[in-house]
OpenMM code with the backbone's topology and positions (N, CA, C; nanometers):
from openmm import Vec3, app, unit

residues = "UNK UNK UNK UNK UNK UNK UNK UNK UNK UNK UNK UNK UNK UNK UNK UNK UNK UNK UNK UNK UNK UNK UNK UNK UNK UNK UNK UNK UNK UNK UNK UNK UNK UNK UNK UNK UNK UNK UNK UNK UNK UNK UNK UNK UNK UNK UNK UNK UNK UNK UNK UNK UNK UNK UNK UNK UNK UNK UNK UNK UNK UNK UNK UNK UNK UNK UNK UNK UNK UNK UNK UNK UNK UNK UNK UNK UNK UNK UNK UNK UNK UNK UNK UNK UNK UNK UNK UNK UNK UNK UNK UNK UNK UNK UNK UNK UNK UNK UNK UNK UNK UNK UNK UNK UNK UNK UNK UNK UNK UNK UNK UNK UNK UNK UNK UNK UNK UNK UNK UNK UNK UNK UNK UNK UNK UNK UNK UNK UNK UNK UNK UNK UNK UNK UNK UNK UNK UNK UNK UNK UNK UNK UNK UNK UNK UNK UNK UNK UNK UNK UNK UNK UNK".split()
positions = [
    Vec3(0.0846, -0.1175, 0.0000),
    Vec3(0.0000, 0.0000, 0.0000),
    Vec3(0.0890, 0.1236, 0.0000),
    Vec3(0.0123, 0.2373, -0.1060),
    Vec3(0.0746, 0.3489, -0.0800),
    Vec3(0.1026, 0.4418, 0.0163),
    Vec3(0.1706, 0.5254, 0.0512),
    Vec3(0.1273, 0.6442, 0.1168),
    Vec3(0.0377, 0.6932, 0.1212),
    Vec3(-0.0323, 0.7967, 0.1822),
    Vec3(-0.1624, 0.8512, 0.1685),
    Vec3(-0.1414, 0.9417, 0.1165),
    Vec3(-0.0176, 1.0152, 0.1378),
    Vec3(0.0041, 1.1502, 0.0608),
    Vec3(0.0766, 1.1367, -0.0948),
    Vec3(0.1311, 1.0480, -0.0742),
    Vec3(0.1746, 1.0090, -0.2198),
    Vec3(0.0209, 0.9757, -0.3070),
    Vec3(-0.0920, 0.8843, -0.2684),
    Vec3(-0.2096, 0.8745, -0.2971),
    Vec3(-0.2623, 1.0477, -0.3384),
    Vec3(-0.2971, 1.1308, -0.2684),
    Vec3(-0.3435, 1.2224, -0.2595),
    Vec3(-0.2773, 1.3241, -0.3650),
    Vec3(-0.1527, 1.3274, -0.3412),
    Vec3(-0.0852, 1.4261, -0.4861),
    Vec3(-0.1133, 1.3468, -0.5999),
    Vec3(-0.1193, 1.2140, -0.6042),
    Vec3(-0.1341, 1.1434, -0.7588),
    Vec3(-0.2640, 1.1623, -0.7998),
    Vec3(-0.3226, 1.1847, -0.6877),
    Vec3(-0.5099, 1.2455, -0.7707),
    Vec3(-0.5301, 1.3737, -0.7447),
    Vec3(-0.4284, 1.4436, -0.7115),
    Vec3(-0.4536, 1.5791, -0.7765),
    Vec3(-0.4077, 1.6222, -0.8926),
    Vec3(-0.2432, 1.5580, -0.8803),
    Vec3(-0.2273, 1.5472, -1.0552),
    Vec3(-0.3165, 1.4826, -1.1579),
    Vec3(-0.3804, 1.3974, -1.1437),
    Vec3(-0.5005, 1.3528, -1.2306),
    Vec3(-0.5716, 1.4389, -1.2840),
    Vec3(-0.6329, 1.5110, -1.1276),
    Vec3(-0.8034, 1.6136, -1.1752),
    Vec3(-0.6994, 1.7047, -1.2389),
    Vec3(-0.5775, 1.7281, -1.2556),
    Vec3(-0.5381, 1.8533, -1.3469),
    Vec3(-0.5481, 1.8297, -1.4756),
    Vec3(-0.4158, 1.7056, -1.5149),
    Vec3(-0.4342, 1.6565, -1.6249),
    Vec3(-0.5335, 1.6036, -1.7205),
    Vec3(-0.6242, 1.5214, -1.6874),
    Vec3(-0.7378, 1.5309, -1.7051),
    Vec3(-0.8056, 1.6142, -1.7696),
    Vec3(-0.8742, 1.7242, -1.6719),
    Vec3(-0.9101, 1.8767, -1.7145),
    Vec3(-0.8510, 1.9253, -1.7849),
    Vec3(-0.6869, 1.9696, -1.7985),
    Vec3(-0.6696, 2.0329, -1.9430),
    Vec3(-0.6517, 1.9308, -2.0507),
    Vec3(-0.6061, 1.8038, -2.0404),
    Vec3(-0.6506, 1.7424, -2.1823),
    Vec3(-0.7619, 1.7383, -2.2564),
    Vec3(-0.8685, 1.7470, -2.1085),
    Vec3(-1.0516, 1.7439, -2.2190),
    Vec3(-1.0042, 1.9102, -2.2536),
    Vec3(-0.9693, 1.9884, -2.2146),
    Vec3(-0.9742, 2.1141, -2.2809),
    Vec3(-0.9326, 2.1297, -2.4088),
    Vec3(-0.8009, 2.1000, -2.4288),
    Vec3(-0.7068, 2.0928, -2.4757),
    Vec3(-0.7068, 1.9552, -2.6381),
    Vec3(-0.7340, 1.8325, -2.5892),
    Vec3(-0.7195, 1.7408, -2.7304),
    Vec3(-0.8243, 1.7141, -2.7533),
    Vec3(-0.9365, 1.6362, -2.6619),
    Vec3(-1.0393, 1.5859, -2.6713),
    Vec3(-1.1409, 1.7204, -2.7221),
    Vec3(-1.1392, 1.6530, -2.8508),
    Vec3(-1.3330, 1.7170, -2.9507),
    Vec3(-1.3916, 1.6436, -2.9706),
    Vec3(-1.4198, 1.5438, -2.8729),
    Vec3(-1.5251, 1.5278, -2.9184),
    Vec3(-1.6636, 1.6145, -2.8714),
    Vec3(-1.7493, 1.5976, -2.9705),
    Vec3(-1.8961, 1.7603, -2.9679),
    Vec3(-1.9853, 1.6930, -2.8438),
    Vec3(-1.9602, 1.6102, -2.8380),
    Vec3(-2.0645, 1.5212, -2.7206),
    Vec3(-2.0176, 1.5804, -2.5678),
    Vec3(-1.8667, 1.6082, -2.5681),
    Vec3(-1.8305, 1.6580, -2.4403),
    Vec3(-1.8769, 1.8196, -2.4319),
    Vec3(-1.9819, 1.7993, -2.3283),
    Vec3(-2.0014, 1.9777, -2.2744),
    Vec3(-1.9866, 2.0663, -2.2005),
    Vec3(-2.0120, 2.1552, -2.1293),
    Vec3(-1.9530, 2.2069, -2.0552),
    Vec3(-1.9147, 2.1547, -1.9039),
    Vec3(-1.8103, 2.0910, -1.8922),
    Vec3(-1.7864, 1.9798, -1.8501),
    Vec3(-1.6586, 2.0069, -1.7071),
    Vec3(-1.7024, 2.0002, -1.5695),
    Vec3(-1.6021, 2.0296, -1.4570),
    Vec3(-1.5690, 1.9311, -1.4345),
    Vec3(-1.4107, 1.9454, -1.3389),
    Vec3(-1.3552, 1.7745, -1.2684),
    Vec3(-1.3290, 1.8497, -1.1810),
    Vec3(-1.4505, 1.8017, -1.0900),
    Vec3(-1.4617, 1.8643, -0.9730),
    Vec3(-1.3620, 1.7558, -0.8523),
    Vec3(-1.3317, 1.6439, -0.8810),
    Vec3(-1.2597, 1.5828, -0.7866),
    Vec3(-1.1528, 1.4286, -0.8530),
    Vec3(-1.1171, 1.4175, -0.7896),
    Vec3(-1.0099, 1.2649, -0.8175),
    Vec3(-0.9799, 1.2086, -0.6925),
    Vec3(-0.9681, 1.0348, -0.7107),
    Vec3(-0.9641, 0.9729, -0.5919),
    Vec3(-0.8972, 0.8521, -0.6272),
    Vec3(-0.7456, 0.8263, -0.5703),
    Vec3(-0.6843, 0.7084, -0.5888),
    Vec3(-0.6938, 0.6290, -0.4874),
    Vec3(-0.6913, 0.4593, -0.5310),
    Vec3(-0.6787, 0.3604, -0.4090),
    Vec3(-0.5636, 0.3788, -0.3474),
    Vec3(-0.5488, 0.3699, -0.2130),
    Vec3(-0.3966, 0.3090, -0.1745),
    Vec3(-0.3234, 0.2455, -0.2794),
    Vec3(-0.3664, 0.1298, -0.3272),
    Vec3(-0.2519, 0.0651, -0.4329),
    Vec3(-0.1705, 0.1274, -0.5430),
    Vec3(-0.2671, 0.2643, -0.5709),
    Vec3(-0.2610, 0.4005, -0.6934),
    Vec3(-0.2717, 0.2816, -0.8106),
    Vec3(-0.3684, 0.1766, -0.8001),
    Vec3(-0.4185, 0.1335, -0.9201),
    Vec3(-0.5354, 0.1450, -1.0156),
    Vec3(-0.6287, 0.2164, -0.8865),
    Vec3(-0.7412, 0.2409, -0.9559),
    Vec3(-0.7903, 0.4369, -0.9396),
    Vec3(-0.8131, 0.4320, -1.0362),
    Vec3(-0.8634, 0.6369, -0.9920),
    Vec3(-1.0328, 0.6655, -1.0209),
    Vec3(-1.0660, 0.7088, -0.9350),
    Vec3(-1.2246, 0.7525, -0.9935),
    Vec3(-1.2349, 0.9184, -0.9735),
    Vec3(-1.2563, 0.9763, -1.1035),
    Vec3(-1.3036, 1.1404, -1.1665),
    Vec3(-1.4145, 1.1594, -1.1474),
    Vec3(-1.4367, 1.2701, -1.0738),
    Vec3(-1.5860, 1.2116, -1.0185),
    Vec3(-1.6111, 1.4490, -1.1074),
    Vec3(-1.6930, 1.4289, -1.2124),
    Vec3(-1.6828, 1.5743, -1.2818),
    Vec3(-1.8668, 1.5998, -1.2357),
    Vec3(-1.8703, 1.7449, -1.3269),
    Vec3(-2.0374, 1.7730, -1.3156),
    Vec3(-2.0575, 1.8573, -1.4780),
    Vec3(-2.1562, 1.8517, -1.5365),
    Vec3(-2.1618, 1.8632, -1.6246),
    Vec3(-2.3148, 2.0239, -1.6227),
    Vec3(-2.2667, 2.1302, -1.7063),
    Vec3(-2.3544, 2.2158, -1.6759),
    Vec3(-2.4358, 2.2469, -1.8099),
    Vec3(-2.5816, 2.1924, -1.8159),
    Vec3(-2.7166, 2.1705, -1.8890),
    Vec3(-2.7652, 2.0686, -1.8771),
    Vec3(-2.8458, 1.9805, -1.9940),
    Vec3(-2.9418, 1.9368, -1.9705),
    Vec3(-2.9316, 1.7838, -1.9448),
    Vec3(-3.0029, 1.6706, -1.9100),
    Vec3(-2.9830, 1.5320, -1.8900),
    Vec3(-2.9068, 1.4938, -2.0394),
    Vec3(-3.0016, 1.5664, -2.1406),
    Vec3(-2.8615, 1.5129, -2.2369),
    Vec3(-2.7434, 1.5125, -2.2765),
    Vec3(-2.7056, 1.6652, -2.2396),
    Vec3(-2.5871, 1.6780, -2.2192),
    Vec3(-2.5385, 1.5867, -2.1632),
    Vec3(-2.5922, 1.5902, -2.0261),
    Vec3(-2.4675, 1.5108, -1.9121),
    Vec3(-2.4772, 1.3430, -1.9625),
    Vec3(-2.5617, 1.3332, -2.0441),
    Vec3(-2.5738, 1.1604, -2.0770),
    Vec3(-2.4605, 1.1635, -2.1955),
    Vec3(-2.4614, 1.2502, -2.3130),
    Vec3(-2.3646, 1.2947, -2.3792),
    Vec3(-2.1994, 1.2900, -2.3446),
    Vec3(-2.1864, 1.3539, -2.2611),
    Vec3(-2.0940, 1.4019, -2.1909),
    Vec3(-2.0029, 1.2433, -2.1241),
    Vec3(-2.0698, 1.1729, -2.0689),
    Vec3(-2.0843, 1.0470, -1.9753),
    Vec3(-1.9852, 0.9433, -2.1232),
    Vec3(-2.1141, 0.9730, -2.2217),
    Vec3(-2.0444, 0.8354, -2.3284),
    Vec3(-1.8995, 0.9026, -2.4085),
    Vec3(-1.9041, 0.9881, -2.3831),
    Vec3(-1.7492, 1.0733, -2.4505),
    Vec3(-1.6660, 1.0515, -2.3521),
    Vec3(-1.6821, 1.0721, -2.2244),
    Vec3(-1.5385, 1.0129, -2.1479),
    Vec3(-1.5287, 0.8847, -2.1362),
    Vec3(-1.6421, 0.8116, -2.1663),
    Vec3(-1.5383, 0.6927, -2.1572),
    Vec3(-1.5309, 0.6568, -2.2868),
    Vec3(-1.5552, 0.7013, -2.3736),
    Vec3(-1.4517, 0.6727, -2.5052),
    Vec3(-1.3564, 0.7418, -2.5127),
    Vec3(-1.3096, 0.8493, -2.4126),
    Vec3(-1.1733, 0.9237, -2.3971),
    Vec3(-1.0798, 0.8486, -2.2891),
    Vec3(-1.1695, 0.7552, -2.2465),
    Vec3(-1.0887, 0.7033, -2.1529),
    Vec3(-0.9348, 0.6311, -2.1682),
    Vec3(-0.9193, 0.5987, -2.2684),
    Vec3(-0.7535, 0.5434, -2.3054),
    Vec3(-0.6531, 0.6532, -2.3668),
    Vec3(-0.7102, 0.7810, -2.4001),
    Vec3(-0.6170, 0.8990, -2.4615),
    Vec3(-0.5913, 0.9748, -2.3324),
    Vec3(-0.7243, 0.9510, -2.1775),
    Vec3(-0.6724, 1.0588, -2.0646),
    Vec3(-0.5899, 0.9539, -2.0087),
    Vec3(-0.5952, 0.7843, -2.0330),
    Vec3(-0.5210, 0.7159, -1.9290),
    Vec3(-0.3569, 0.7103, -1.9841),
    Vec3(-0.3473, 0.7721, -2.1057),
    Vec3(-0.2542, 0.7566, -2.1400),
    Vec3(-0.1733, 0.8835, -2.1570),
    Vec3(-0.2404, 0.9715, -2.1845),
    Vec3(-0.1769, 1.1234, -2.0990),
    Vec3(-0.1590, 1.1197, -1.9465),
    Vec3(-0.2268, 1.0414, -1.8464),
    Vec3(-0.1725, 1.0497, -1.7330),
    Vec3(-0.0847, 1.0141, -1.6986),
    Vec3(-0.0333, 0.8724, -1.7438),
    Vec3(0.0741, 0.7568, -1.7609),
    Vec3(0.2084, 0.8178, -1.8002),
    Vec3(0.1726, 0.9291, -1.9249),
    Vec3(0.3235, 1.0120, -2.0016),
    Vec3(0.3418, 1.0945, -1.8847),
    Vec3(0.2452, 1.1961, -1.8646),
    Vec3(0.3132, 1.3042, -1.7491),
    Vec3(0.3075, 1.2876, -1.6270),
    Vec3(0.3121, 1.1762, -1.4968),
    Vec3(0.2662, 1.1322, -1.3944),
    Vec3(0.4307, 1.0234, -1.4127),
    Vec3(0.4593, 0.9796, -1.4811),
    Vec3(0.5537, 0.8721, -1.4700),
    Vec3(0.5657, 0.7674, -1.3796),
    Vec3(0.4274, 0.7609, -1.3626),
    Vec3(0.3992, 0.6057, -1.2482),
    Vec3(0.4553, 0.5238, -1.3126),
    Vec3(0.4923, 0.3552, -1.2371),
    Vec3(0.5008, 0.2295, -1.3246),
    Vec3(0.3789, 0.1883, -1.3274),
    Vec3(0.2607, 0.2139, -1.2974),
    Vec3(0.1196, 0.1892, -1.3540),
    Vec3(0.0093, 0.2883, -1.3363),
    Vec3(-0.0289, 0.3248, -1.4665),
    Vec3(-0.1144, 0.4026, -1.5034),
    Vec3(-0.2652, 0.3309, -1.4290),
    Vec3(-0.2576, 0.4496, -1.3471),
    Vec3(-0.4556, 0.3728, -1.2581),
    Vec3(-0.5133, 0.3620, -1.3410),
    Vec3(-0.6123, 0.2727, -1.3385),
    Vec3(-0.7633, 0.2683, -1.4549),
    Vec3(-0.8219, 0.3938, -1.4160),
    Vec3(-0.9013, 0.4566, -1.5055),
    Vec3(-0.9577, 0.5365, -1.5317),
    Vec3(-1.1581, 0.5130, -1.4939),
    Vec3(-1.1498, 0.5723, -1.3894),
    Vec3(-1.3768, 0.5737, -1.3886),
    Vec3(-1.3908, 0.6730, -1.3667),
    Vec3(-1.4758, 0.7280, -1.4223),
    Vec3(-1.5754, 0.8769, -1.4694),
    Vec3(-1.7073, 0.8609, -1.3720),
    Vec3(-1.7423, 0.9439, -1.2900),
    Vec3(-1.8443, 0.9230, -1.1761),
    Vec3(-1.9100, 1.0445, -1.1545),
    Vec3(-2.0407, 1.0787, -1.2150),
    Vec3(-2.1059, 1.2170, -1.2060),
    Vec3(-2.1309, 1.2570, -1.0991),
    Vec3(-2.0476, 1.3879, -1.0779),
    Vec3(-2.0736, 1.4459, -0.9022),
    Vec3(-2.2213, 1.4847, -0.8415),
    Vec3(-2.2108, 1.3678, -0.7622),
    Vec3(-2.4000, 1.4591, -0.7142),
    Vec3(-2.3867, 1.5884, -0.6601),
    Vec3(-2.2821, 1.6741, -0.6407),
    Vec3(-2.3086, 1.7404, -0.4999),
    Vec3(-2.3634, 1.8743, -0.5921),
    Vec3(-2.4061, 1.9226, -0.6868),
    Vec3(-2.4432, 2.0142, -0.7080),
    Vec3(-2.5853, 2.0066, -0.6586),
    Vec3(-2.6695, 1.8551, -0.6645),
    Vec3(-2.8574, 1.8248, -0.6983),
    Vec3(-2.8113, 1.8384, -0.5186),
    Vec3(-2.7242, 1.7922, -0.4557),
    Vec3(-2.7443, 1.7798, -0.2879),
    Vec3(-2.7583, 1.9099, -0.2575),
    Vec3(-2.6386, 2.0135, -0.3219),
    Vec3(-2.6886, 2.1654, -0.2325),
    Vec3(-2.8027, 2.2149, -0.2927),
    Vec3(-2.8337, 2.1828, -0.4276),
    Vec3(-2.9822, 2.2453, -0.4437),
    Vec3(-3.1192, 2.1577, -0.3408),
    Vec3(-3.0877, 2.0718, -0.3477),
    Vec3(-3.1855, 2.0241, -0.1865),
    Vec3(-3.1828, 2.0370, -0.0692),
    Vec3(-3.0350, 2.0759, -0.0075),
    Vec3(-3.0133, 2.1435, 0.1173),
    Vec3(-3.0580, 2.2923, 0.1170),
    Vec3(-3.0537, 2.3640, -0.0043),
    Vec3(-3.0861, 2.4918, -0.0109),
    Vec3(-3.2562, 2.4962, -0.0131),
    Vec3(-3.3374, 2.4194, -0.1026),
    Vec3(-3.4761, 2.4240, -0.0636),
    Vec3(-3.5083, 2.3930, 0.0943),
    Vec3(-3.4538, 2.3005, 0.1451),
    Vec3(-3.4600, 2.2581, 0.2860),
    Vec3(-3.4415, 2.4073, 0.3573),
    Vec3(-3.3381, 2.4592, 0.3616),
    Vec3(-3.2833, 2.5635, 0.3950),
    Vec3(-3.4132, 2.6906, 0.4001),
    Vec3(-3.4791, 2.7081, 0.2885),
    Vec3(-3.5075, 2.8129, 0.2714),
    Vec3(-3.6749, 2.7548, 0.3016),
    Vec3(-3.6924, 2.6782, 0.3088),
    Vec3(-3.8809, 2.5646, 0.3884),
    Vec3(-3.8110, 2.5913, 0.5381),
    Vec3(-3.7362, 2.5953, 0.5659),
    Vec3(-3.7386, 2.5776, 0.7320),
    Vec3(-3.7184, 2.7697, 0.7423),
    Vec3(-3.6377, 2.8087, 0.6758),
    Vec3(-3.6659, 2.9976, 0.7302),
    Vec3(-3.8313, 3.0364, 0.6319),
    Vec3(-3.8861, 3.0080, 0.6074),
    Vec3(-4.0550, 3.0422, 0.5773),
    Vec3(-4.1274, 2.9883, 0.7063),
    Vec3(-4.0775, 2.8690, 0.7571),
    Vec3(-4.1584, 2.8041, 0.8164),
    Vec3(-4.1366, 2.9225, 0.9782),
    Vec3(-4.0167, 2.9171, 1.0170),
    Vec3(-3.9479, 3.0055, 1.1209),
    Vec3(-4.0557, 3.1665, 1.1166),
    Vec3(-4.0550, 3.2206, 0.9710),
    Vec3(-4.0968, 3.3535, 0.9581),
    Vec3(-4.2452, 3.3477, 1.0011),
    Vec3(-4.3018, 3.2021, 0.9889),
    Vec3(-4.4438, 3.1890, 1.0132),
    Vec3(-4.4513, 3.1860, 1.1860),
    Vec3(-4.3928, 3.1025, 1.2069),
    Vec3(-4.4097, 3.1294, 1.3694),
    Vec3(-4.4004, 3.2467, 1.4258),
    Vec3(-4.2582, 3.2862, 1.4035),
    Vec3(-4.1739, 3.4540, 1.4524),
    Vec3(-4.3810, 3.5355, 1.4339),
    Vec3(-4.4081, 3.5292, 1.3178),
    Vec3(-4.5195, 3.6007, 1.3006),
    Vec3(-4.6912, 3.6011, 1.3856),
    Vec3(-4.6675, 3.4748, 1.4237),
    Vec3(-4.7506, 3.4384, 1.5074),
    Vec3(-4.7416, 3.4632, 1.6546),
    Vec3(-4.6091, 3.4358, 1.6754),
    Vec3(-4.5541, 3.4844, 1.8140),
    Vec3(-4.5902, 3.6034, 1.8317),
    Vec3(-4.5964, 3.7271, 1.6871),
    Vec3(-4.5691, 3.8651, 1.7666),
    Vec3(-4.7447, 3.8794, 1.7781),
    Vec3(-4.8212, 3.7985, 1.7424),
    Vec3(-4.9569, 3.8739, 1.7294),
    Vec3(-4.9941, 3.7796, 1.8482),
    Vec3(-4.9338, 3.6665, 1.9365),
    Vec3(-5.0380, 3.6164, 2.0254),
    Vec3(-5.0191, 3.6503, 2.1823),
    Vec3(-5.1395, 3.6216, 2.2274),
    Vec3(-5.1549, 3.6846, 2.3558),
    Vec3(-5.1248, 3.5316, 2.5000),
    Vec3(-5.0748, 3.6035, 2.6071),
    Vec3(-5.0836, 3.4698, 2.7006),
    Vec3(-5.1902, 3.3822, 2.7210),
    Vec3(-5.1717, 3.2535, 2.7533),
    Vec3(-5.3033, 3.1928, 2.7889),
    Vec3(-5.3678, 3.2216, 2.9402),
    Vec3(-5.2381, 3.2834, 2.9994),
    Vec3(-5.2767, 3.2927, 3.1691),
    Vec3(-5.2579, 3.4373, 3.1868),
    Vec3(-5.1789, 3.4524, 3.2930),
    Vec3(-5.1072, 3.5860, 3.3525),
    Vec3(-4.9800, 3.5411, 3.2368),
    Vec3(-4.9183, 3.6920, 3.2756),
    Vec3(-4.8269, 3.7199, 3.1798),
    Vec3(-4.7229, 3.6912, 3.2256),
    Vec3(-4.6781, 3.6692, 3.3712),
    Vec3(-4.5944, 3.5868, 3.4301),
    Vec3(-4.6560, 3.4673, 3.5242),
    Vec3(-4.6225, 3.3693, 3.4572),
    Vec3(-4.6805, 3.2388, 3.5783),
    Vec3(-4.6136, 3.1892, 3.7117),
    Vec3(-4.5138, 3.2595, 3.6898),
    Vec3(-4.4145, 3.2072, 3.8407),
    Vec3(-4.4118, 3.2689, 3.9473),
    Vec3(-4.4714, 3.2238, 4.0595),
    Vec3(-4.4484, 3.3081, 4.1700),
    Vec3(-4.3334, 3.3205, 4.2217),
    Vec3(-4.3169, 3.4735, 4.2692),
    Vec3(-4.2082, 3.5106, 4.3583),
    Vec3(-4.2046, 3.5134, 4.4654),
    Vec3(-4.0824, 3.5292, 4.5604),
    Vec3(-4.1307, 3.5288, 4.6984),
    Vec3(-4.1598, 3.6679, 4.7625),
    Vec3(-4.2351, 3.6652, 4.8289),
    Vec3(-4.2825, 3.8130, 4.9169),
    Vec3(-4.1673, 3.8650, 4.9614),
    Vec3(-4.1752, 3.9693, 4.9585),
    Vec3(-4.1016, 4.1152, 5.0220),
    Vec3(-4.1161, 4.0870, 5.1672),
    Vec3(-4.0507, 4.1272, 5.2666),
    Vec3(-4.1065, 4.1818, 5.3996),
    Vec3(-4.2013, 4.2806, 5.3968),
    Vec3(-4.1492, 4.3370, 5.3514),
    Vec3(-4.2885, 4.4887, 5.3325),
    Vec3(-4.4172, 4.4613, 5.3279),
    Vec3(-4.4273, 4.3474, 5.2312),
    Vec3(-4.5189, 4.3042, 5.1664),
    Vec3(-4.6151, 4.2253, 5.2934),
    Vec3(-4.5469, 4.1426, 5.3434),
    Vec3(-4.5630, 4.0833, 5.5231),
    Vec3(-4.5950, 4.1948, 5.5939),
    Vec3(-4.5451, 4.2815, 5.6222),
    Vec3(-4.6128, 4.3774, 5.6873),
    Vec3(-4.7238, 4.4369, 5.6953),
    Vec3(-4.7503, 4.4838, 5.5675),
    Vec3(-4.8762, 4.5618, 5.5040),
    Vec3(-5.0153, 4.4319, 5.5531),
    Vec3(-4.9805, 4.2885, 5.5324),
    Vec3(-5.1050, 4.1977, 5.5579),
    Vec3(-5.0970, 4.2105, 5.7054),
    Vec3(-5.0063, 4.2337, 5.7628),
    Vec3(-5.0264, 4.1633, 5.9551),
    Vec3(-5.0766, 4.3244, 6.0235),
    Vec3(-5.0995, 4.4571, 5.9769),
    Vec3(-5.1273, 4.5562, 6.0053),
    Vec3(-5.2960, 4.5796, 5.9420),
    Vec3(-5.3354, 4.5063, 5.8347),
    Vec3(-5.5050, 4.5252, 5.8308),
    Vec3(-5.5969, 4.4580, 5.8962),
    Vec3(-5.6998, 4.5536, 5.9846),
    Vec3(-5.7631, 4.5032, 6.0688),
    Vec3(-5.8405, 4.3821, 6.0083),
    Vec3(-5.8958, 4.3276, 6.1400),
    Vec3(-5.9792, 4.1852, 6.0966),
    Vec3(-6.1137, 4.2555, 6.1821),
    Vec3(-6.1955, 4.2355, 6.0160),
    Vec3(-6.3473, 4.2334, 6.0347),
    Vec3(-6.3820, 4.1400, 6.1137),
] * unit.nanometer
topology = app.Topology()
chain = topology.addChain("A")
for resn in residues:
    res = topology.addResidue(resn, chain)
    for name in ("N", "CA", "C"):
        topology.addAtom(name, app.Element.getBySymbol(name[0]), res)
């Protein structure tokens, strides 16, 4: 097993290389506007998974999907030339969810401050069910005094 940090620089050199080769050689028209948002090697640095996000429509990104892996032996083999491993990791292409996750944490986000603004709003218009303080305090002396000084009818 590798290092972890040796692991970790070899998939950052990836998501680079990678990214500017689709820039750079790969035309094919199927690839679209197309991020590599991450890279991830095994310990062994035999296997790598590109995990990108693709910006428009399902076809695009379905588009997009069958072009890298028919690019897959021109990026595994640009990685192999400038990386100078004795083995070039296999290559997997893995569409990043995390853009659909923050757009669902953000609806979540923004249902729970409507929901908040509804209460806050209710709060300011409602009235106690009892007294306006329910807790008794304890008497003053004073307060003792004033009862043990009124006559008894």
């Amino acid at each position: 097993m590798a290092d972890p940090a040796r692991a970790r620089k070899l998939a950052d050199r990836i998501k680079v290389i990678v990214a500017e080769t689709l820039e750079q050689r790969i035309k094919d028209p199927r690839v679209g506007f197309v991020t590599i948002t991450d890279a991830r090697v095994t310990g062994d640095l035999h296997d790598a998974t590109v995990y990108y996000t693709v910006y428009g429509s399902d076809d695009d990104k379905a588009g997009t999907a069958i072009a890298l892996e028919s690019a897959k032996g021109v990026l595994r083999s640009e990685i192999g030339r400038q990386t100078g491993v004795r083995f070039t990791p296999t290559l997997t292409f893995v569409a990043d969810a995390v853009p659909e996750n923050a757009e669902a944490i953000e609806h979540l986000l923004r249902a729970a401050a409507a929901s908040d603004a509804e209460v806050h709003e209710k709060a300011a218009n409602a009235e106690y069910a009892g007294e306006a303080d329910p807790y008794k305090k304890p008497r003053d002396e004073d307060d003792e005094d004033e009862l043990d000084e009124e006559p008894a009818s």
